[in-house]
N, C-alpha and C positions, 0 to 999 in steps of 0.2 A: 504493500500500500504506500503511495505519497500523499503527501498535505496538497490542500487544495491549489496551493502558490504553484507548485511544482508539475499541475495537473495539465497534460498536453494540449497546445493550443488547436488539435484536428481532431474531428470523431467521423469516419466515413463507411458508409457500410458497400460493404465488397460482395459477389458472389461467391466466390472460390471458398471453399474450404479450407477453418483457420488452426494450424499444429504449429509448435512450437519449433523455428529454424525452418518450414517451409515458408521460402518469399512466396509475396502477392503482387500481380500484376496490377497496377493503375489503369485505367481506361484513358482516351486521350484527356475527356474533359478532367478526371480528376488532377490527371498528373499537372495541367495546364492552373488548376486552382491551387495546386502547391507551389510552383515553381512561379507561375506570374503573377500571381493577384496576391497570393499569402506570403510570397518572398521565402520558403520555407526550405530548408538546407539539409544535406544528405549528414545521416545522424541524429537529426532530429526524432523526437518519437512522436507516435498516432497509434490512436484508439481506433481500433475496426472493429465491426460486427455484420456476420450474416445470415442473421435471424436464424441460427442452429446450434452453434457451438460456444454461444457467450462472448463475450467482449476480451478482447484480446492487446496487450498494448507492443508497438511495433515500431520496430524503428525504418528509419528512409534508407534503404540501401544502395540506390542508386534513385536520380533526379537527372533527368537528361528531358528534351525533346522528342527521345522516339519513345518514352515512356521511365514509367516509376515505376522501382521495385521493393516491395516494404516486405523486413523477415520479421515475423511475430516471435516474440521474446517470452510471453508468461500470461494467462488470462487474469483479468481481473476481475470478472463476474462470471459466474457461468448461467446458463440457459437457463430459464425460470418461464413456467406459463403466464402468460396473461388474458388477462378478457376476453372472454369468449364474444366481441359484440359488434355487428354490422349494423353499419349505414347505409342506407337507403336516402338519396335525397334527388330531388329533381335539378336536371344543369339550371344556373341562374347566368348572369350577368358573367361576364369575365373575373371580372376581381370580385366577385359578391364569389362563387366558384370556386376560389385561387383559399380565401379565407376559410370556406369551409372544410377543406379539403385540407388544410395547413393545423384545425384547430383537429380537426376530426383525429389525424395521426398524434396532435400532443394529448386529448384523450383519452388515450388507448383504443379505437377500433382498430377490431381485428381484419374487417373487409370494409371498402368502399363500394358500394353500388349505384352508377347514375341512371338513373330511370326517368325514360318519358313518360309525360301524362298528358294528356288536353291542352292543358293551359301552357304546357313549357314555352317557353320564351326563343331561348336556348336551341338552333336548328343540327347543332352538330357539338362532340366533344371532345378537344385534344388530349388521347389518351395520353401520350407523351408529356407532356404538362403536367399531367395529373399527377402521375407518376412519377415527375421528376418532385413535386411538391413535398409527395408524402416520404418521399425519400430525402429531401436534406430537413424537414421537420424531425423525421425519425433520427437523423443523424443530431439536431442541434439540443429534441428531449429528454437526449440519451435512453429510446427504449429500447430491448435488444430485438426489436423486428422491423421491418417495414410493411403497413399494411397493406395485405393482400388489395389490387383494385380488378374490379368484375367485368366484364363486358357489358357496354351500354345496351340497354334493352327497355323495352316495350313494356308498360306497367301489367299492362294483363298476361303478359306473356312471364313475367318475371312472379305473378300472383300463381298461377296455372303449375310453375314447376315448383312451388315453392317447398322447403324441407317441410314433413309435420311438425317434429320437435321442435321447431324454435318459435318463440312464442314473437308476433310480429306486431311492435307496440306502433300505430296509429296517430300521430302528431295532429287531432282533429279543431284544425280552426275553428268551424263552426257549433264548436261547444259540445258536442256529443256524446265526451266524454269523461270519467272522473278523473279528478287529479291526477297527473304522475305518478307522483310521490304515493298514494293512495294504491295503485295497483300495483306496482313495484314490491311492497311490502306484504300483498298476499300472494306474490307468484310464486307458486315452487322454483327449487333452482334446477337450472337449466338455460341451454342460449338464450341470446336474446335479438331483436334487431328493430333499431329504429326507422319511421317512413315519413320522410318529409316531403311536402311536396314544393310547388312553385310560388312563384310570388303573386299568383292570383289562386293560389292556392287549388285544392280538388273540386271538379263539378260533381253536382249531385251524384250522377251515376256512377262518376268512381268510388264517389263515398259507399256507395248503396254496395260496389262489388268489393268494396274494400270489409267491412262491415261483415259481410256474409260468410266471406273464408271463417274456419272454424277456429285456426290458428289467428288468427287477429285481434286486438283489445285495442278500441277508439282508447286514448285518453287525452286529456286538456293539460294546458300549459299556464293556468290560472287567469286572471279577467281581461288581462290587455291582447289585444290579435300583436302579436310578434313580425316580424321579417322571417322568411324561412333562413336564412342567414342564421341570426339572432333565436330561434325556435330548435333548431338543430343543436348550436354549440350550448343553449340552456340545459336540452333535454341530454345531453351527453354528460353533464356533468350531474345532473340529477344520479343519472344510473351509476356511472362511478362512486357518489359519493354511497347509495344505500344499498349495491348490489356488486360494485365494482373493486377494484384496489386501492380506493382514496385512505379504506382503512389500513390498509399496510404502515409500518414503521418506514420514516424516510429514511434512504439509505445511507452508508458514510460515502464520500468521493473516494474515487481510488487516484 
């Protein structure tokens, strides 16, 4: 372990599989955010992780242009479960998008799912974006995963295949359902996932098909109508806090 002072200024998560004295390849863009933008010097150390084998802390063994080569030296955390919990939320705005998507990975979900409805705004979605989002969020939260992101789909299509077991909480603007907080506390445990929609929120008939699946529970988000933005990052912390890992001990730095 080091004291915080001495805690490396990079945390980046890798694909490759991380063992002690096997180097890691850098991709171009990371090695180009070492060497040009972060100034950062061969010898230097970095915290990696990819989402399997725990946080690892690694030093620069090579920094050139045609690529970085980093040898992991000793983990520092190992692989811990987390949250079982998907998002569901309808594409918004560009940057309305970019935030939910950035808060949703410091959160903890475990999936991101963008789902058309009626009213989306929203005609198309850069997965690439998306996924580069949840991934330097994951990098800057320090959690050891990056979340899974789903293939964009179709609301009824995505209702139609949906698991049984997981219980699929309903973000209902138009009041239809009890508190958050209020259902959360009688669910059994088991997954979970939230479904938010757009920022004209669900038409009737989605509400009515939303409603009807057996695995679904309307709930409200107390008296003011929210932004789906704002409604999303509320309700994600709701679950954290009474079903999630907000109860954990905060960790020490390594």
């Amino acid at each position: 372990m080091t004291d915080s002072a001495s805690r490396p200024r990079f945390r980046l998560f890798v694909p490759a599989p991380l063992a002690a004295g096997v180097a890691v390849a850098l991709t171009r863009d990371q090695t180009h955010y070492l060497a040009a933008v972060m100034r950062a010097e061969p010898g230097e150390m970095v915290l990696l992780f990819n989402g399997a084998d725990g946080e690892w802390l690694a030093r620069i063994a090579a920094l050139a242009k045609a690529g970085a080569a980093l040898v992991p030296e000793r983990r520092t955390r190992p692989q811990t479960p987390e949250p079982d919990l998907w998002l569901l939320a309808a594409p918004l705005k560009k940057d309305r998008t970019d935030l939910v998507v950035e808060k949703a990975a410091e959160l903890g979900v475990s999936r991101l799912w963008p789902v058309f409805t009626r009213r989306t705004n929203a005609g198309r979605v850069n997965i690439e974006r998306l996924r580069a989002h949840l991934t330097e969020a994951a990098e800057q939260c320090e959690r050891l995963t990056v979340p899974d992101l789903a293939e964009p789909a179709a609301l009824d299509k995505v209702l139609a295949g949906w698991p049984a077991e997981r219980v699929l909480l309903f973000l209902d603007e138009g009041g239809g359902g009890p508190p958050l907080t209020q259902v959360l506390t009688g669910l059994p445990p088991g997954p979970l996932a939230l479904l938010v929609g757009p920022e004209g929120g669900f038409d009737d008939g989605e509400r009515r098909l939303i409603t009807a699946q057996p695995f679904a529970r309307a709930v409200g988000l107390g008296p003011r109508i929210l932004r789906a933005e704002t409604a999303a990052i509320a309700a994600l912390a709701v679950v954290q806090a009474i079903r999630g890992d907000w109860g954990s001990t905060p960790r020490t730095p390594c």
